[in-house]
Backbone as CSV, one residue per row, in Angstrom:
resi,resn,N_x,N_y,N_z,CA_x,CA_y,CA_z,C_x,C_y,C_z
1,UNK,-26.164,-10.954,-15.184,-24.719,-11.025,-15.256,-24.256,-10.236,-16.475
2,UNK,-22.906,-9.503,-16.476,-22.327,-8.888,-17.047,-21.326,-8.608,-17.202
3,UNK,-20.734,-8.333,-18.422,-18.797,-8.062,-18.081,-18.641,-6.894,-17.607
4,UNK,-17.755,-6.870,-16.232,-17.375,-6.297,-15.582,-16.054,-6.191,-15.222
5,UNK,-15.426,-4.181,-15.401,-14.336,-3.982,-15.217,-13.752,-3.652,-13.612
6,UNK,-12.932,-4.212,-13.538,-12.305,-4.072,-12.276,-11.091,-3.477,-12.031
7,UNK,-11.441,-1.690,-12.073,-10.643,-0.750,-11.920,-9.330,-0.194,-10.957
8,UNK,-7.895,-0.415,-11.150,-7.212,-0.159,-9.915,-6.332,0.877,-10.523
9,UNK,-5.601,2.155,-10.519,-5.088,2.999,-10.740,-5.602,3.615,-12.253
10,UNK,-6.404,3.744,-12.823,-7.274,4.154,-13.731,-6.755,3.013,-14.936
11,UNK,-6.206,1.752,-14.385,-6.014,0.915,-15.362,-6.918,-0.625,-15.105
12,UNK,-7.918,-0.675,-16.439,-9.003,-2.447,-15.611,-7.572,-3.319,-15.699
13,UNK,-7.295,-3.536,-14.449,-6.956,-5.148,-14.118,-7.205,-6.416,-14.364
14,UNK,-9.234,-6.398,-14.629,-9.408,-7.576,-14.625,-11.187,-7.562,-15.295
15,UNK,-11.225,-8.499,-15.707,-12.857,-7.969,-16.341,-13.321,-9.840,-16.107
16,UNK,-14.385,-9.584,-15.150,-15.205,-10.360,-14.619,-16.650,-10.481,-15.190
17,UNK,-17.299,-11.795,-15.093,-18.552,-11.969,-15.386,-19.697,-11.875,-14.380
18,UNK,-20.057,-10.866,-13.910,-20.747,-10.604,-12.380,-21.934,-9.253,-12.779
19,UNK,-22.984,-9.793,-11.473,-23.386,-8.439,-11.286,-22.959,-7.660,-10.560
20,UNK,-23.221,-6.210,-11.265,-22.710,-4.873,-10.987,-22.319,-4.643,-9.145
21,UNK,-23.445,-5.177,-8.727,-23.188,-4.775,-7.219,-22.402,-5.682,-6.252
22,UNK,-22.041,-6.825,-6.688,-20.827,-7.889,-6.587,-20.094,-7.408,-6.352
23,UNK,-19.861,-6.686,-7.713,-18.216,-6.489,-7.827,-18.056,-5.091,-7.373
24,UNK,-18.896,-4.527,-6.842,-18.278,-3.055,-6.668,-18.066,-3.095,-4.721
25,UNK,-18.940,-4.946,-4.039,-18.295,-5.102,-3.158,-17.052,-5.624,-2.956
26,UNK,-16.145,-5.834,-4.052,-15.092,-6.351,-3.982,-13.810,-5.402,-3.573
27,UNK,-13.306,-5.843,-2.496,-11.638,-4.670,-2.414,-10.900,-4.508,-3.151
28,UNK,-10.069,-3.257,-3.024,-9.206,-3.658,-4.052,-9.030,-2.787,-5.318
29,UNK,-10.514,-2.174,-6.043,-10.234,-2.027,-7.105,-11.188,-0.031,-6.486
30,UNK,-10.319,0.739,-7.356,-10.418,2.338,-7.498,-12.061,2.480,-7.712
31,UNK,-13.029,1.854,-9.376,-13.575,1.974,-10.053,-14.416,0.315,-10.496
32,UNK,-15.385,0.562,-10.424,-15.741,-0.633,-11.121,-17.045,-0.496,-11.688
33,UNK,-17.312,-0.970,-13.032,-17.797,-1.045,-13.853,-18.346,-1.723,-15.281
34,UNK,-19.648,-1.523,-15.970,-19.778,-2.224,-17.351,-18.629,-2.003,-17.704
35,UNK,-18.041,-3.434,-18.752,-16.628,-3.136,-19.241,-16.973,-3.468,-20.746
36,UNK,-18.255,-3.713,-21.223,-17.713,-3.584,-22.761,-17.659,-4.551,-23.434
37,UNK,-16.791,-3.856,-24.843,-15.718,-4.488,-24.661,-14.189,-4.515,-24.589
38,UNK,-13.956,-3.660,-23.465,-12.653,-3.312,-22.890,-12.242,-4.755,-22.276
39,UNK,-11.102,-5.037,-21.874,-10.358,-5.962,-21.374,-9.320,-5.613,-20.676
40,UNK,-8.223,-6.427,-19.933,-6.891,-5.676,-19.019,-6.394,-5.030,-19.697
41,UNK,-6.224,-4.007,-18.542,-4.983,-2.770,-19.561,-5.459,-1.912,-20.355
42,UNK,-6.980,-1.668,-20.316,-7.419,-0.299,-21.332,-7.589,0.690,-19.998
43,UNK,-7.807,1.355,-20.410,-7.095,2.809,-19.580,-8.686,3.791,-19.270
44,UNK,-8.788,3.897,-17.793,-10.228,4.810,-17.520,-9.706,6.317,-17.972
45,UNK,-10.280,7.017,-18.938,-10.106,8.250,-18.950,-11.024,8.891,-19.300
46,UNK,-11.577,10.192,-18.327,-12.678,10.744,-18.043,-13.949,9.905,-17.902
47,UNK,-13.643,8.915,-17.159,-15.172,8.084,-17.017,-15.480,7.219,-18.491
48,UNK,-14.717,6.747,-19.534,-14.799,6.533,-20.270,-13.411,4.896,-20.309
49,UNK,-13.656,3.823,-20.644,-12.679,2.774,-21.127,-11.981,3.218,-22.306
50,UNK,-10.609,2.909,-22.625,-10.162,3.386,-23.942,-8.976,2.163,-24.075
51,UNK,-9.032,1.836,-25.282,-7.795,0.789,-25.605,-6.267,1.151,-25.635
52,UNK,-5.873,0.771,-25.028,-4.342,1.833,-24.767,-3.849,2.238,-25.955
53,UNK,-3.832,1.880,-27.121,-3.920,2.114,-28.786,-4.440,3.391,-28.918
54,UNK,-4.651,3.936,-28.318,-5.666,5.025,-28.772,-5.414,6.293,-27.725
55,UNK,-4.248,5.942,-26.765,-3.636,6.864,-26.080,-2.906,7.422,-26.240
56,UNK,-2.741,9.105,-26.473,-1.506,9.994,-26.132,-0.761,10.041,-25.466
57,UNK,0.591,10.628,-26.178,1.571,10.870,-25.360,1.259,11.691,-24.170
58,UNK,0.339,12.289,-24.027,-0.715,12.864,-22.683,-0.640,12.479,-22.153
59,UNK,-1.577,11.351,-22.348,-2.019,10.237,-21.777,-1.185,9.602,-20.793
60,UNK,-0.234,9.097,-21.679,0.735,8.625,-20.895,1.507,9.004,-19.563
61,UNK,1.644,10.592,-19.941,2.124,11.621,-18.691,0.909,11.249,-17.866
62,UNK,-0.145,11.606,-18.156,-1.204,11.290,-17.049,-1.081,10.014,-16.353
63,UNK,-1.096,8.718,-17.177,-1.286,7.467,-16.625,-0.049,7.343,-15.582
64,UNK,1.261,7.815,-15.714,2.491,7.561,-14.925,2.318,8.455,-13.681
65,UNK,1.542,9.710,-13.967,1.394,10.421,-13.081,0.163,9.855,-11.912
66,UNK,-0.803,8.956,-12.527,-1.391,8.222,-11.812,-1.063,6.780,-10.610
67,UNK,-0.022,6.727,-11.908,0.593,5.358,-10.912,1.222,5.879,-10.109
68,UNK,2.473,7.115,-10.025,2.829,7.554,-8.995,2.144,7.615,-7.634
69,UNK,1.082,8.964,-7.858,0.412,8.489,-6.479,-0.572,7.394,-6.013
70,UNK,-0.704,6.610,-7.025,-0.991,5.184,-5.753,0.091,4.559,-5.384
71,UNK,1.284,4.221,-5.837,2.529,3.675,-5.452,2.596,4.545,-3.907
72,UNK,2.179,6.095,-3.771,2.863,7.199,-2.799,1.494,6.433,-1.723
73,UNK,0.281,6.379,-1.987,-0.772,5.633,-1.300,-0.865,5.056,-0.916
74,UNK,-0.196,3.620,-1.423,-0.152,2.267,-1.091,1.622,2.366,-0.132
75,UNK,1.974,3.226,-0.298,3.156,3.157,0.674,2.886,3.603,2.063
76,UNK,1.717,4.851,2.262,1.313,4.912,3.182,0.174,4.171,3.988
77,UNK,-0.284,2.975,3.001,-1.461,1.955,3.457,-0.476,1.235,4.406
78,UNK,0.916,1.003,3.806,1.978,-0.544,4.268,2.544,0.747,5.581
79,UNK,2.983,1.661,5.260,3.570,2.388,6.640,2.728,2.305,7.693
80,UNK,1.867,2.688,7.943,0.983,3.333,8.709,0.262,1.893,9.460
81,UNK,0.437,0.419,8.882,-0.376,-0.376,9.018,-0.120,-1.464,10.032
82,UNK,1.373,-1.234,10.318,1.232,-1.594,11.817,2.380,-3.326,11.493
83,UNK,2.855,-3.418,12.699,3.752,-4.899,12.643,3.562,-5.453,13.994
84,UNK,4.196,-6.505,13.993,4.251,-7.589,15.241,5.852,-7.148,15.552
85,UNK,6.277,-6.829,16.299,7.641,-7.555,17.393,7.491,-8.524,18.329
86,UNK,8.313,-9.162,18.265,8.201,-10.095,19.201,6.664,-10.663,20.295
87,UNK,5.706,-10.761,19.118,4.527,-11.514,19.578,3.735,-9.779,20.310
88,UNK,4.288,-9.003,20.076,3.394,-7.060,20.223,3.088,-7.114,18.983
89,UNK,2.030,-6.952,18.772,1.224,-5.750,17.854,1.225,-4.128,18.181
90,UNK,1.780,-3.700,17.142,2.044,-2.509,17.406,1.875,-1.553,15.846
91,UNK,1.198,-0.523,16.243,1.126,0.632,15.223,1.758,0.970,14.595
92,UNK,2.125,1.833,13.327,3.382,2.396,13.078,2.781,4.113,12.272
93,UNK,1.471,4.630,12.609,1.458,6.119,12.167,2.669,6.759,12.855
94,UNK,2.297,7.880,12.381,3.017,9.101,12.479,2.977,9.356,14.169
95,UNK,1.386,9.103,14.849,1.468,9.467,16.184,2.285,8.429,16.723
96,UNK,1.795,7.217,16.843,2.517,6.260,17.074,3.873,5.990,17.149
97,UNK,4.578,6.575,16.153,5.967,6.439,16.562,6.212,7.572,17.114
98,UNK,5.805,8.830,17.218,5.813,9.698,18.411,5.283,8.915,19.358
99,UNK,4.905,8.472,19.728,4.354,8.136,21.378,5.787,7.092,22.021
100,UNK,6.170,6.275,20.743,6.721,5.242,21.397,8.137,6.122,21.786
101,UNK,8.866,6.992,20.606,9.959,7.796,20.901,9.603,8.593,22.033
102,UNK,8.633,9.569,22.276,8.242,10.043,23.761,8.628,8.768,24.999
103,UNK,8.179,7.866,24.502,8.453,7.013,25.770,9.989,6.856,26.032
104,UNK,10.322,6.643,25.026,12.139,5.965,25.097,12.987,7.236,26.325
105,UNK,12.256,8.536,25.940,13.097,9.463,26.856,12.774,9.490,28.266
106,UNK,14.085,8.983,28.792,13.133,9.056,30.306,12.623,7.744,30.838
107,UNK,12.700,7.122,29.998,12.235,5.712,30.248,12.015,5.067,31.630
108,UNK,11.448,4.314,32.574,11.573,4.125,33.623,11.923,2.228,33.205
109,UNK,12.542,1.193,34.114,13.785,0.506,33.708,12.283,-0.600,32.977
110,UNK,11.032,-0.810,33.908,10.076,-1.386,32.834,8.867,-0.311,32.823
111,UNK,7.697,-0.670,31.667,6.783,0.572,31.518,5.531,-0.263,30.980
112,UNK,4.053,0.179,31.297,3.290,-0.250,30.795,2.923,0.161,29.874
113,UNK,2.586,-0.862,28.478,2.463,0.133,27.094,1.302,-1.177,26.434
114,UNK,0.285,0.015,25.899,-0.821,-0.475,25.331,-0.633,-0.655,23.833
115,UNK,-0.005,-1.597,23.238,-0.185,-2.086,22.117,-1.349,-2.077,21.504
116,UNK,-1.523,-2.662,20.152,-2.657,-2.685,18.997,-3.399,-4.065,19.396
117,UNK,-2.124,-5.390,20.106,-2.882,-6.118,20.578,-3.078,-6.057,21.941
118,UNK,-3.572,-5.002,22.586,-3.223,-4.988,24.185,-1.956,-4.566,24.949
119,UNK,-2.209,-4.642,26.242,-1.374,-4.343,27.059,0.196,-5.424,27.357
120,UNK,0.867,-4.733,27.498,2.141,-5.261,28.076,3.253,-4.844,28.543
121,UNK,3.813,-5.061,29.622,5.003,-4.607,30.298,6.391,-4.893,29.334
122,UNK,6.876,-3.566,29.161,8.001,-3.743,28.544,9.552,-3.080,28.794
123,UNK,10.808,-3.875,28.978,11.515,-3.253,29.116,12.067,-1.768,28.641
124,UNK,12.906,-0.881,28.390,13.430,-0.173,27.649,14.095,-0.700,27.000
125,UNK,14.677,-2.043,26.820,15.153,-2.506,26.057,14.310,-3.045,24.376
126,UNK,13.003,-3.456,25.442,12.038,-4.334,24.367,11.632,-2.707,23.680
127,UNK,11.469,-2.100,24.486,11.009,-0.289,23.959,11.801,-0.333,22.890
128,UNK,13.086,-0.384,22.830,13.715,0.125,21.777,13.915,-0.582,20.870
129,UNK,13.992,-1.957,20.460,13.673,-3.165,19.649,12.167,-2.222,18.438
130,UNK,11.714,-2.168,19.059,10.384,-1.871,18.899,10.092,-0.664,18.231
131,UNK,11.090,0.176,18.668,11.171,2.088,17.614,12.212,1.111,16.678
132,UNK,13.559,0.407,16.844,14.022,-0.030,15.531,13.532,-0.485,14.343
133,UNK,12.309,-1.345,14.864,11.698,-2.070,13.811,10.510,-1.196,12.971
134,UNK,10.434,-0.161,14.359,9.490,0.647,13.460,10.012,1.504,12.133
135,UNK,11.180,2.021,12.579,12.222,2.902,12.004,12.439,2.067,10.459
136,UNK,12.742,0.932,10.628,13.196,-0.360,9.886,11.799,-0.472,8.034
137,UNK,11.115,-0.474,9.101,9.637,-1.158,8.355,9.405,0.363,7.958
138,UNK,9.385,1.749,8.479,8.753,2.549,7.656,9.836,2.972,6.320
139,UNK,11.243,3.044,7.335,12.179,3.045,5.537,12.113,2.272,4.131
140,UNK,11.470,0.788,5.010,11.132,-0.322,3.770,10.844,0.633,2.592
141,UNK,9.664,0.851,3.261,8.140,1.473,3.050,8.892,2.672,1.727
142,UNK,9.320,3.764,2.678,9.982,4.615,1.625,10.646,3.960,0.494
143,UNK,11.725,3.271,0.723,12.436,2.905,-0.376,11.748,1.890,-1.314
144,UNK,10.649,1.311,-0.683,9.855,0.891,-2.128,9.180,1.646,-3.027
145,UNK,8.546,2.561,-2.545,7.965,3.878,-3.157,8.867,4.445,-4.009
146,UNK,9.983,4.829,-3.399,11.204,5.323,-4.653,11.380,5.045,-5.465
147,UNK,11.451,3.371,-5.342,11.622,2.258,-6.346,10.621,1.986,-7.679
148,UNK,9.228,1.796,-6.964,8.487,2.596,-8.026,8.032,3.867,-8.755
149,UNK,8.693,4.576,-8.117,8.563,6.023,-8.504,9.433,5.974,-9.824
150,UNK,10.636,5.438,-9.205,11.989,5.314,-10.179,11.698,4.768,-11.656
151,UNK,11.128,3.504,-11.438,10.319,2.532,-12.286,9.459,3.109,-13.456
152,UNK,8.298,4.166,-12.455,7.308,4.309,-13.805,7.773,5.340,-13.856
153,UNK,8.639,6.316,-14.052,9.158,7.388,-14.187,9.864,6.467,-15.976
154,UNK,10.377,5.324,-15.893,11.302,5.162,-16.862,9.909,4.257,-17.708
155,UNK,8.640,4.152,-17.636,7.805,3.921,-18.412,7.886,4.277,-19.990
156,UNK,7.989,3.551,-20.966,8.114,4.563,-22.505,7.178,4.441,-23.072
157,UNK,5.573,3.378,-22.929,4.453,2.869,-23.472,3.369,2.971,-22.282
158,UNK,2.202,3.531,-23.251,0.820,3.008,-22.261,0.567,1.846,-22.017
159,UNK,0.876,0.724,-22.905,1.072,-0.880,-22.770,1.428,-1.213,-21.466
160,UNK,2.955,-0.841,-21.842,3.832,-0.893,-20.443,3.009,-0.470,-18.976
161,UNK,2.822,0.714,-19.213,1.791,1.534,-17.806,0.763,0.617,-17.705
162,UNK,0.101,-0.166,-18.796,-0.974,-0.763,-18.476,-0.546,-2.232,-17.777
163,UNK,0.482,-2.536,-18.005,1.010,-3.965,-17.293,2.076,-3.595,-16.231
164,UNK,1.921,-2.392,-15.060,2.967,-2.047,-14.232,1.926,-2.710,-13.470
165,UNK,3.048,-3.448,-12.276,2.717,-4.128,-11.076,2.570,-3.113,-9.963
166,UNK,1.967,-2.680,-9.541,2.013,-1.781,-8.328,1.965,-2.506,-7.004
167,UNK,1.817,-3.767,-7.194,1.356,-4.569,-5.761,2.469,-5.136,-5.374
168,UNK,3.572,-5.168,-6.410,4.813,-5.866,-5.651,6.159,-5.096,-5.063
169,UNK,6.757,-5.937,-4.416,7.825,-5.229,-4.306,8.013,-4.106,-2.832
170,UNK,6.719,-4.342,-1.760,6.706,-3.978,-0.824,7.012,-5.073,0.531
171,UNK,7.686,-3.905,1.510,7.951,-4.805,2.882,7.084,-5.779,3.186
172,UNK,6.149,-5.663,3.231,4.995,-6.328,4.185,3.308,-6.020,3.604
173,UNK,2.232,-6.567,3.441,0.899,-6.248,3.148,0.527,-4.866,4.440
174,UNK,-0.338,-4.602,3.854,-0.895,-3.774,4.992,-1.664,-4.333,5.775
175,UNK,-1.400,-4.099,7.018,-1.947,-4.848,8.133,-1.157,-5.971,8.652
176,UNK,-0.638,-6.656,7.696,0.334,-7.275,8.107,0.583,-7.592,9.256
177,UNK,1.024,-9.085,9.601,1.988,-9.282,10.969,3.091,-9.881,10.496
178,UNK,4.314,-8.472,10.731,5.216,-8.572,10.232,5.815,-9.533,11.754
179,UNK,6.816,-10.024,12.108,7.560,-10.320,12.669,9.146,-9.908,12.852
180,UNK,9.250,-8.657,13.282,10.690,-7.767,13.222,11.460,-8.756,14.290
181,UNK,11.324,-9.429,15.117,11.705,-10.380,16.091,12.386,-9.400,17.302
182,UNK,12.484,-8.210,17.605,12.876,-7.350,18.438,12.754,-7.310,19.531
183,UNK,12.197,-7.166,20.326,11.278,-7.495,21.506,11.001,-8.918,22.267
184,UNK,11.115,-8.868,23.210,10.547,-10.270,23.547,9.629,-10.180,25.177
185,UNK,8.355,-9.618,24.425,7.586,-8.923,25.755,6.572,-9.845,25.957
């Protein structure tokens, strides 16, 4: 056993007493590693732990520039990851909501459509419940991203960067069963 850092946007989160191969099965974290004696909030740079004390104004550009794109990452983990309508499981990539908008045109008055949980007959009505919520849940998606974009953009400390929440403040987990209530297929 050993102290162990548990790496998520090049910032340890969390420093555990485990062996090495434990924790590097654990989700969740970018990096994981001997931690030292580093603790939350020291900062991975170049493969190296560093006490945020000891970070540049560099640094800092770097670290915000880091959190950015996992905020841009983790927005596409929650987009892409799919919701419930009305008791459907359903996708929400990029193809996916092409397929479902392909369907809407043309529509015939019901249609068979293979959901994430299976098959089901659905009106054009439940069809379109169903692109709303998608429409709905991926804007979430955007406008939380903004939100943190907005956020660590106004960062003034590595401290600060080292105690930004990146996990909150989104629509739904990824994978999620959201319940948009749209549909009733």
């Amino acid at each position: 056993m050993s102290r162990i850092a548990l790496i998520r946007g090049g910032w340890v989160a969390n420093v555990i007493e485990a062996e090495l191969a434990f924790a590097q099965a654990l989700p969740g974290y970018d990096h994981v590693m001997e931690a030292g004696s580093a603790g939350p909030g020291w900062l991975l740079v170049d493969g190296v732990l560093v006490h945020p004390a000891q970070v540049s104004t560099e640094d800092l550009a770097e670290a915000k520039r880091r959190l950015r794109e996992r905020a841009t990452a983790l927005r596409w983990e929650r987009e892409t990851g799919g919701i419930t309508v009305g008791g459907v499981r359903v996708l929400t990539g990029i193809e996916d909501q092409n397929r479902i908008a392909t369907a809407l045109i043309g529509a015939p008055a019901t249609l068979d459509f293979k959901a994430e949980s299976g098959w089901v007959t659905l009106t054009l009505a439940d069809l379109q419940g169903i692109a709303d919520a998608i429409t709905t849940h991926v804007q979430a998606c955007f406008s939380a991203e903004r939100a943190h974009h907005e956020a660590i953009d106004a960062i003034a400390s590595i401290e600060a960067a080292a105690q930004y929440d990146l996990d909150s403040g989104w629509p739904t987990p990824s994978g999620s069963r959201m319940d948009a209530g749209a549909a009733d297929a």
